[in-house]
FIKESE-780245 format. One line per 4 residues: number of its first residue (from 1); for each residue x, y, z of C-alpha. Coordinates in Angstrom, 3 decimals. Layout:
BEGIN
NUM) X/Y/Z | ...
//
This chain:
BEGIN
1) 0.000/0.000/0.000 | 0.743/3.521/-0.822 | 0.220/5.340/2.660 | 2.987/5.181/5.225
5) 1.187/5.227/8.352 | -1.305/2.708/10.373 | -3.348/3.481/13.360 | -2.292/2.793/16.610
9) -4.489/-0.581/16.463 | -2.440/-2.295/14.710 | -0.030/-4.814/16.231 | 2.580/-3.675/13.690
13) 3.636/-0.338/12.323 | 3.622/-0.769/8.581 | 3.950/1.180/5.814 | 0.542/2.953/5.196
17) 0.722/24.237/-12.781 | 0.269/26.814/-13.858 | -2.544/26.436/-16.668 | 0.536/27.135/-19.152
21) 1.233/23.409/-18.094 | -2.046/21.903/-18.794 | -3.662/21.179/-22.545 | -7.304/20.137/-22.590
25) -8.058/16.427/-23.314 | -7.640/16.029/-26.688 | -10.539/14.743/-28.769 | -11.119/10.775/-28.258
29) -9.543/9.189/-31.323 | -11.505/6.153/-31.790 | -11.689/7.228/-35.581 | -8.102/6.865/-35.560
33) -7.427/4.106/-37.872 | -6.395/0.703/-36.400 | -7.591/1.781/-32.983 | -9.349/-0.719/-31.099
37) -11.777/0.201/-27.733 | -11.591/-2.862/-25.321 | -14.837/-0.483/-23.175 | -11.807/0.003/-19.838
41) -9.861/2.934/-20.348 | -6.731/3.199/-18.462 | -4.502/6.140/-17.702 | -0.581/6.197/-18.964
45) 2.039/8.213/-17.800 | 4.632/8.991/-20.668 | 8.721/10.060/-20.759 | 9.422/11.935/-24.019
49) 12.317/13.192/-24.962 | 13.057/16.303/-23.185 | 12.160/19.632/-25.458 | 9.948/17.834/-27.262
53) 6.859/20.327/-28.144 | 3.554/20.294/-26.681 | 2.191/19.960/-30.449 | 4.603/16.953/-31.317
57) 3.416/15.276/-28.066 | -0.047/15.460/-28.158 | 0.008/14.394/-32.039 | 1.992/11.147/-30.982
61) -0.366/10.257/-28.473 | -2.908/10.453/-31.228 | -1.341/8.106/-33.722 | -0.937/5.589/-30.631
65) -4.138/5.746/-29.764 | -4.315/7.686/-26.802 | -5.930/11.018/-25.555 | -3.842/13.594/-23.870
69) -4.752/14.769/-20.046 | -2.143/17.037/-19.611 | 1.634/17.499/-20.662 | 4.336/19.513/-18.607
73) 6.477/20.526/-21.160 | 9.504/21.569/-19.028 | 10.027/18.017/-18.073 | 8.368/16.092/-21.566
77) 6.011/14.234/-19.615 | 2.061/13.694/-20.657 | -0.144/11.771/-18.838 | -2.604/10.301/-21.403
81) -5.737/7.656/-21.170 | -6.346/4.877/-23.420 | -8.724/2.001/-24.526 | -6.519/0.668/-26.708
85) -4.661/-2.631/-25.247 | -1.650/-1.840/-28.010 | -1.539/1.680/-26.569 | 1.946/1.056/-24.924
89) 3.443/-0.757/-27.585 | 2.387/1.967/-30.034 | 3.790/4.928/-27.989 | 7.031/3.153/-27.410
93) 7.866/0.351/-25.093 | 10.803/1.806/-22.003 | 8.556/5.322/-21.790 | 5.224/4.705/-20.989
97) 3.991/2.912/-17.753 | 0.105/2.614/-16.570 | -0.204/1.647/-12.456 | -3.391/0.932/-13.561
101) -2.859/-1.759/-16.255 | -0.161/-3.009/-13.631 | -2.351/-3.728/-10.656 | -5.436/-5.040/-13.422
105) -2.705/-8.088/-14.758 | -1.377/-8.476/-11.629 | -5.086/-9.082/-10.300 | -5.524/-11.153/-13.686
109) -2.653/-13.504/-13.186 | -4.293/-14.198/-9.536 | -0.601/-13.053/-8.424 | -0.571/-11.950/-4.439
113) 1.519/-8.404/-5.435 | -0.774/-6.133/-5.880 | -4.746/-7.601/-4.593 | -7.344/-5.145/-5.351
117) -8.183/-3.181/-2.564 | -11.480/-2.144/-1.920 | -13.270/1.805/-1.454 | -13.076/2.458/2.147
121) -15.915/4.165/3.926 | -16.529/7.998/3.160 | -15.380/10.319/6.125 | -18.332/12.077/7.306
125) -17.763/15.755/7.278 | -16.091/17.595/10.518 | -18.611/19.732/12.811 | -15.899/21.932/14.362
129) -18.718/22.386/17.189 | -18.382/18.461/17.882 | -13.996/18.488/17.823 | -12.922/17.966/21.650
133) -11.231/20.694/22.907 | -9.312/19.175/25.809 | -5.506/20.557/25.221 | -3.773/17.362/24.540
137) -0.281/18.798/24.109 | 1.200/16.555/27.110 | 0.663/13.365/25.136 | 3.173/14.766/22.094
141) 6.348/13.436/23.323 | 7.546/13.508/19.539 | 7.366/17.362/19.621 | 9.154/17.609/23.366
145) 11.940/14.840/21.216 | 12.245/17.715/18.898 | 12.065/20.589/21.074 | 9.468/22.253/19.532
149) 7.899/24.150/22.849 | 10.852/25.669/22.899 | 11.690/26.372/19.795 | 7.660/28.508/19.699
153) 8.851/30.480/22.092 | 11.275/32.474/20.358 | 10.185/31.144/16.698 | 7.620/33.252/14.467
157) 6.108/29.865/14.213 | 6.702/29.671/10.192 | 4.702/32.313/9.044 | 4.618/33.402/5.164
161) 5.898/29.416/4.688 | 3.118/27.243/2.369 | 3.793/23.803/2.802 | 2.598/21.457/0.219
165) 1.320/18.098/1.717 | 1.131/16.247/-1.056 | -1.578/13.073/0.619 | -4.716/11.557/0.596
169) -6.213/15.296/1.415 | -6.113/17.716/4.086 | -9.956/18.748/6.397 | -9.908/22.268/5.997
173) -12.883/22.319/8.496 | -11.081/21.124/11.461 | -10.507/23.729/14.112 | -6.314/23.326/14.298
177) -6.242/23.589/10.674 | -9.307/25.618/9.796 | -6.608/28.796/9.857 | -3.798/27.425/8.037
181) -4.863/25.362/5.337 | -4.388/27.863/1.920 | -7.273/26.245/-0.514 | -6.103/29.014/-3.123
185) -2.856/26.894/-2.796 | -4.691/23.234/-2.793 | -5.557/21.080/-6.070 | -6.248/17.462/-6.284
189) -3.977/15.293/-8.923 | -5.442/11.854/-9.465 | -5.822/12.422/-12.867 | -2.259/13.753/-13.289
193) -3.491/17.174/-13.953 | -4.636/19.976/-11.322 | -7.805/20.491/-10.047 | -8.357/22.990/-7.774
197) -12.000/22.681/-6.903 | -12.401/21.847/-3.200 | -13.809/18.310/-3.480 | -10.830/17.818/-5.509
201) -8.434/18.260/-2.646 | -10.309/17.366/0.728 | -10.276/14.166/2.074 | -12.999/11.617/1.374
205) -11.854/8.213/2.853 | -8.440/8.898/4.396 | -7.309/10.907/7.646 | -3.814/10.163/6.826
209) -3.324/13.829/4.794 | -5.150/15.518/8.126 | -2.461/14.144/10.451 | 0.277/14.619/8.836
213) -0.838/18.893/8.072 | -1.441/18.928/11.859 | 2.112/17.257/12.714 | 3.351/20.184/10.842
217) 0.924/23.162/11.295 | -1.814/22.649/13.687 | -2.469/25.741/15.709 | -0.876/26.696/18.763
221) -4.215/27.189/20.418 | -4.581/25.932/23.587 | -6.857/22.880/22.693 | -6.181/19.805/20.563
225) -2.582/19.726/19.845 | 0.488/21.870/18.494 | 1.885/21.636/15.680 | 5.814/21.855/14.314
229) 5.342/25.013/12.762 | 1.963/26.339/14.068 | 2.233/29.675/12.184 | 2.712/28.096/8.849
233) -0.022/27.350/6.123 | -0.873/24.244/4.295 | -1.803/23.391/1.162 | -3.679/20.727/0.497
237) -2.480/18.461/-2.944 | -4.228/15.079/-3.147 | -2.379/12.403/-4.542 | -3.690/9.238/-2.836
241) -7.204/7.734/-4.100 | -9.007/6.443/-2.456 | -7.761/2.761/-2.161 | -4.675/4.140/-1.090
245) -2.778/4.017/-4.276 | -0.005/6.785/-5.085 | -0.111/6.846/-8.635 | 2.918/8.224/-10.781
249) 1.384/10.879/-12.700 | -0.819/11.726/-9.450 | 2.852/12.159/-7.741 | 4.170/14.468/-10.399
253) 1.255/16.762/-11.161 | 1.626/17.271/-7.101 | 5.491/18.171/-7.744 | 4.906/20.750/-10.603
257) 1.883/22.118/-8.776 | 3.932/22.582/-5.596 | 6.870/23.874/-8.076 | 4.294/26.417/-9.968
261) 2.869/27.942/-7.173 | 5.967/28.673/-5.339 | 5.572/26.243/-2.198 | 8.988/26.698/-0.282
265) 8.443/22.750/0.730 | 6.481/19.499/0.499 | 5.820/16.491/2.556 | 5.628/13.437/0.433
269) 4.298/10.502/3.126 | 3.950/7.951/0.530 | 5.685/5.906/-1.643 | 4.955/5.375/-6.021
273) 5.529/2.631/-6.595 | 2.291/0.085/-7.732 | 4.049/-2.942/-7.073 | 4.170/-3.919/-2.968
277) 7.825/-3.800/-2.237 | 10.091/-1.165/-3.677 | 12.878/-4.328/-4.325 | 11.213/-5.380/-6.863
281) 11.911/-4.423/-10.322 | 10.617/-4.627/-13.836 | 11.285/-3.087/-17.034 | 8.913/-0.827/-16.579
285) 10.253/0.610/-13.247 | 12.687/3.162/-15.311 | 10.087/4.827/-16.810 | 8.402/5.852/-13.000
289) 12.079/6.668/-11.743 | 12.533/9.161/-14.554 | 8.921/10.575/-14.758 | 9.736/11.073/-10.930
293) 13.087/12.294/-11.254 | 12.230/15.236/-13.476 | 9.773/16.447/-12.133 | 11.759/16.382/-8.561
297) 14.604/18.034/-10.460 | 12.316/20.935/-12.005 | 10.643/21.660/-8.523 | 13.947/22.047/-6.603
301) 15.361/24.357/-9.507 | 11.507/25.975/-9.182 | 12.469/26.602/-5.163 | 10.732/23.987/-3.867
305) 12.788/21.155/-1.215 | 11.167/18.101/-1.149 | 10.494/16.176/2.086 | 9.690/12.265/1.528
309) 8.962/9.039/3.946 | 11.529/6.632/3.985 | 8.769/4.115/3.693 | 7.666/1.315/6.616
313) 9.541/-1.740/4.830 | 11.989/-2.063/6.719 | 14.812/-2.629/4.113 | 17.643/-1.645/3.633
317) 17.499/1.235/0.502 | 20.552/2.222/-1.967 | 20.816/5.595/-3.258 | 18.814/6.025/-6.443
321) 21.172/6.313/-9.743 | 21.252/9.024/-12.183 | 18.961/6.900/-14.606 | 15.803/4.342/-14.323
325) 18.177/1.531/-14.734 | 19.789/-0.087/-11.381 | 22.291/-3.016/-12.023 | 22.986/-4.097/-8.583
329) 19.570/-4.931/-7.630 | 19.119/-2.671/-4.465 | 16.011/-1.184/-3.246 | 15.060/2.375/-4.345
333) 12.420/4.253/-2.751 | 10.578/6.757/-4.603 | 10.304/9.832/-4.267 | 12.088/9.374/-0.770
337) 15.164/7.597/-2.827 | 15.792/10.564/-5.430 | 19.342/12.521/-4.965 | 17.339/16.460/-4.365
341) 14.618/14.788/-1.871 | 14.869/14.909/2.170 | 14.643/11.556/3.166 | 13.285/10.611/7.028
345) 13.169/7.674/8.788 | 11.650/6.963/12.077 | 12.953/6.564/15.701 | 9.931/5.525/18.621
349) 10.541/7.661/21.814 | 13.227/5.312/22.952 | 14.812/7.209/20.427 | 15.747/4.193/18.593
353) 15.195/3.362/14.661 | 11.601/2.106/14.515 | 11.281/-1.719/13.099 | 9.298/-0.876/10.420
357) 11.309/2.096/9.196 | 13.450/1.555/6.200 | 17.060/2.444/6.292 | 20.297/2.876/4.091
361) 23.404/4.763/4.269 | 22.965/7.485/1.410 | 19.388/7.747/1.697 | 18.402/8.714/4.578
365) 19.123/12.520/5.461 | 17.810/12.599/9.004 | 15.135/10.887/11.400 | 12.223/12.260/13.611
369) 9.651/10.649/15.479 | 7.395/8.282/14.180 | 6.352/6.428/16.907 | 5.817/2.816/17.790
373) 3.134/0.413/18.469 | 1.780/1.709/22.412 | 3.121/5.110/21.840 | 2.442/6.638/18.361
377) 2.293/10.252/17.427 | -1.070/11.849/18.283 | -2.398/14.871/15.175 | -5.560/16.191/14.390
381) -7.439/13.344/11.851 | -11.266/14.948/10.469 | -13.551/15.176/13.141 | -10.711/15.016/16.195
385) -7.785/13.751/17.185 | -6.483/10.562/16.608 | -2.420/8.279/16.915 | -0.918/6.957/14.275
389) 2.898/5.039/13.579 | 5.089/5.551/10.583 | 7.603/7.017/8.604 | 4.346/9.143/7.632
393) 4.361/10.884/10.583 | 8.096/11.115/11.053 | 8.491/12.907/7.536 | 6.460/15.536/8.826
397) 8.381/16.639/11.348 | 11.337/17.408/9.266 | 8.958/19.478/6.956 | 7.596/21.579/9.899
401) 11.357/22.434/10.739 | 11.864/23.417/7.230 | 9.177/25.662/7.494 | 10.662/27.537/10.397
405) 13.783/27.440/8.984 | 12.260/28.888/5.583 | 10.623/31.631/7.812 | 13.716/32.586/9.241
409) 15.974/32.328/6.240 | 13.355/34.009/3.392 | 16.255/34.135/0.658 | 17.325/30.725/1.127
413) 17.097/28.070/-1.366 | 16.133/24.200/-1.496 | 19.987/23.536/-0.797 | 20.204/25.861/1.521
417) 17.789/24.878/3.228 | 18.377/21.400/2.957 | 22.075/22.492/4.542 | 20.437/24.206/7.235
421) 18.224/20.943/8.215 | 21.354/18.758/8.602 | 23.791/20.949/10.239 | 21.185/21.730/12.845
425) 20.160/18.368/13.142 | 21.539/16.525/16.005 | 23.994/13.688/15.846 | 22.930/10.073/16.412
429) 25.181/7.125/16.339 | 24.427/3.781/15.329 | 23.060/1.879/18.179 | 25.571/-1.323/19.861
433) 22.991/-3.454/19.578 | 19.812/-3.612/17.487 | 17.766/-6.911/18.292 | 14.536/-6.223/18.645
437) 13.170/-9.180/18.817 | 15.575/-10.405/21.479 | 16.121/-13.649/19.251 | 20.250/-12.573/19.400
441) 20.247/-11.859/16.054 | 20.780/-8.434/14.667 | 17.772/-7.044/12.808 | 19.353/-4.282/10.814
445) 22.658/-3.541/10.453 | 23.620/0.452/10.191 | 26.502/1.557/8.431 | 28.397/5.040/9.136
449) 29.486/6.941/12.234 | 27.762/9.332/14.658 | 27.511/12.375/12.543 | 26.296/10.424/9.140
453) 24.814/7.027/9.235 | 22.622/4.767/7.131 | 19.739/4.652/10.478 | 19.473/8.601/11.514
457) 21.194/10.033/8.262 | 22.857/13.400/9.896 | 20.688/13.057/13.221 | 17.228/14.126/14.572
461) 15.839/17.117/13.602 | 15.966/19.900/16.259 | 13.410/22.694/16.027 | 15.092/24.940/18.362
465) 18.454/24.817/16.838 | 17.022/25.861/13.228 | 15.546/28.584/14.906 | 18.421/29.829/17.180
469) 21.096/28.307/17.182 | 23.194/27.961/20.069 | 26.797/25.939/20.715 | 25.281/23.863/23.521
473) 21.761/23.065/22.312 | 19.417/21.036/24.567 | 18.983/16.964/24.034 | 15.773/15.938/24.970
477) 17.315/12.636/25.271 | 19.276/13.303/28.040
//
């Protein structure tokens, strides 16, 4: 599944444009000659070669069969639907991939990879009147881990900071979030292109999107709970249906929508990827690495830095190469795997790597709470207030600092931001012993030293240090 969080239930933590950018569907082309309509149109995602024109595109789509959603000419991708089984073969096998027509063979072939997962119950909508109000800022022991109280009190709490949450939706209507969501800022992308009508970006089945914007910005109000950066504002950018799935071309419209409206960051708590572990490969994986990659690569040239999950799969990741193509075999998460994206993985508040959290020396940047099962991280969810595990909620954290960091540093780019994160961040050295399970067997194995390591990456996150930083900085841990 695509979402990187679970609810505290669970015995396990797992893994849950500017309109220059957008053409209008072209025409449907079942006149074309040769074109066949098997009555289930599925949606493509397509790598051409970079500068090719928007013209050029859109005609080859045509002659393959296909009609054009939307094309983002600065990084030559289209995203274009289809009826046409030959569809792929036509447009040209190695640059066109369909999640869709992935998880329909897969469920096909009877194979156990990718099961069909049903619609999940609509969220009713949230009476603010009915949210509890009880303050419940003693139970976040990930924020205390961070030291974000004290970092609010001589913060400006990230204000004139949009952070793009690019998720499953974020509840506008709930009281901690009611201020700082931006909806002028918010589109939803499951069709790969923008839509910024309101039921296009709020939640329908998911909370996930709602807890992570209130690990980041929910208001320092008294009531409810606190957020990383309470000051800052969110904007909401859907890119999880609702089955869960991340699609690519949902994943990229969210990165050239965060790019195009000049979001200083974005908090990616997902992985794409349609196929259940991010090991596994297949010839068409290259195609979503470089669909990804570019459009990653234009947002951080855009501004715009990039915060990502390190996923709840607890492997062991290699860095992602240049190109699609990966000879060694490693695992490669996406987008948290990609050379310009802030990877995070997750410590519980033992302040040890979390199980489930995935790992790697290279990938990981830095770590922040995600909790555990007994003690997860508590965040506003539609309708209240709710705990949930993961590298999900862990990612977060590292966004919120970002945000204060972007507040305090308004000329500062994606690296130096980035820069900012890790030198602030505090050092974390692989742990002597890490058997969980008390079997006497080692259940990960981190590579590195104290200051850089394949578990923490440069350290935890520290809210007060990006905010003022001081030569002897206060470890919660201690």
């Amino acid at each position: 599944m695509s979402l990187l969080a679970r609810p505290l239930r669970a015995a396990v933590c797992v893994v849950l444009a500017s309109s220059a950018c957008v053409t209008a569907v072209t025409a449907a082309n079942a006149g074309e000659p040769g074109c066949a309509d098997t009555g289930r149109t599925l949606r493509y995602v397509v790598a051409f070669d970079r500068g090719t024109a928007e013209d050029t595109a859109r005609a080859e789509l045509a002659r393959s069969c296909g009609d054009t959603i939307v094309y983002y000419p600065r990084i030559a991708v289209a995203v274009a639907t289809s009826a046409d089984p030959r569809f792929a073969d036509r447009a040209g096998t190695g640059r066109v991939f369909s999640a869709q027509a992935e998880r329909l063979a897969n469920q096909r072939a009877g194979g156990l990879v990718t099961r069909p997962q049903p619609a999940r119950e609509t969220l009713p909508p949230t009476d603010p009147a009915r949210v509890p109000t009880a303050d419940r800022t003693g139970e976040q022991w990930d924020m205390r881990a961070i030291n974000a109280p004290s970092a609010h009190e001589v913060s400006r709490g990230g204000r004139d900071v949009v952070v793009g949450v690019l998720d499953s939706g974020v509840d506008p209507d709930h009281p901690d979030l009611a201020a700082a969501v931006d909806a002028e800022d918010s589109a939803g992308c499951l069709t790969g292109a923008p839509d910024t009508s309101r039921a296009a970006w709020t939640p329908t089945t998911s909370a996930h999107g709602t807890h992570v914007a209130g690990i980041i910005a929910a208001a320092d109000d008294g009531r409810g709970v606190t957020g990383v950066a309470p000051g800052a504002r969110i904007a909401s950018v859907k890119v999880i249906d609702d089955r869960g799935h991340a699609d690519p071309e949902a994943a990229v419209c969210g990165l050239m929508w965060a790019a195009d409206r000049h979001l200083r960051v974005t908090n990616s708590s997902f992985f794409v990827n349609p196929w259940s572990l991010s090991c596994v490969r297949g010839n068409d994986h290259g195609v979503v690495h470089e669909v990804l990659a570019r459009a990653v690569e234009y947002a951080t040239s855009a501004g715009t830095l990039n915060v990502a999950a390190a996923t709840n799969e607890a492997v062991g990741l290699t860095p992602s190469p240049r190109s699609g193509t990966r000879a060694d075999g490693g695992c490669e998460a996406l987008p948290a795997g990609l050379r310009d994206v802030v990877s995070v993985s997750a410590v519980g508040a033992n302040r040890v790597k979390a199980g489930y959290s995935s790992y790697g020396l290279g990938v990981i940047d830095v770590t922040a709470p995600g909790g555990e099962a007994g003690r997860c991280v508590v965040s506003t969810v539609p309708g209240g207030y709710a705990p949930l595990c993961g590298t999900s909620m862990a990612a977060p954290h590292a966004a919120g600092v970002l945000a204060l960091l972007a507040s305090a540093r308004p000329g500062d780019g994606p690296r130096q931001l980035r820069q900012a994160l890790e030198s602030t961040a505090l050092p974390m050295p692989c742990p002597a012993d890490y058997d969980l399970t008390g079997d006497g067997l080692q259940d990960a194995y981190c590579a590195g030293y104290e200051g850089y390591n394949g578990f923490y990456g440069h350290g935890m996150v520290d809210a007060l240090a990006a905010v003022a930083p001081r030569p002897s900085r206060p470890d919660p841990g201690r």
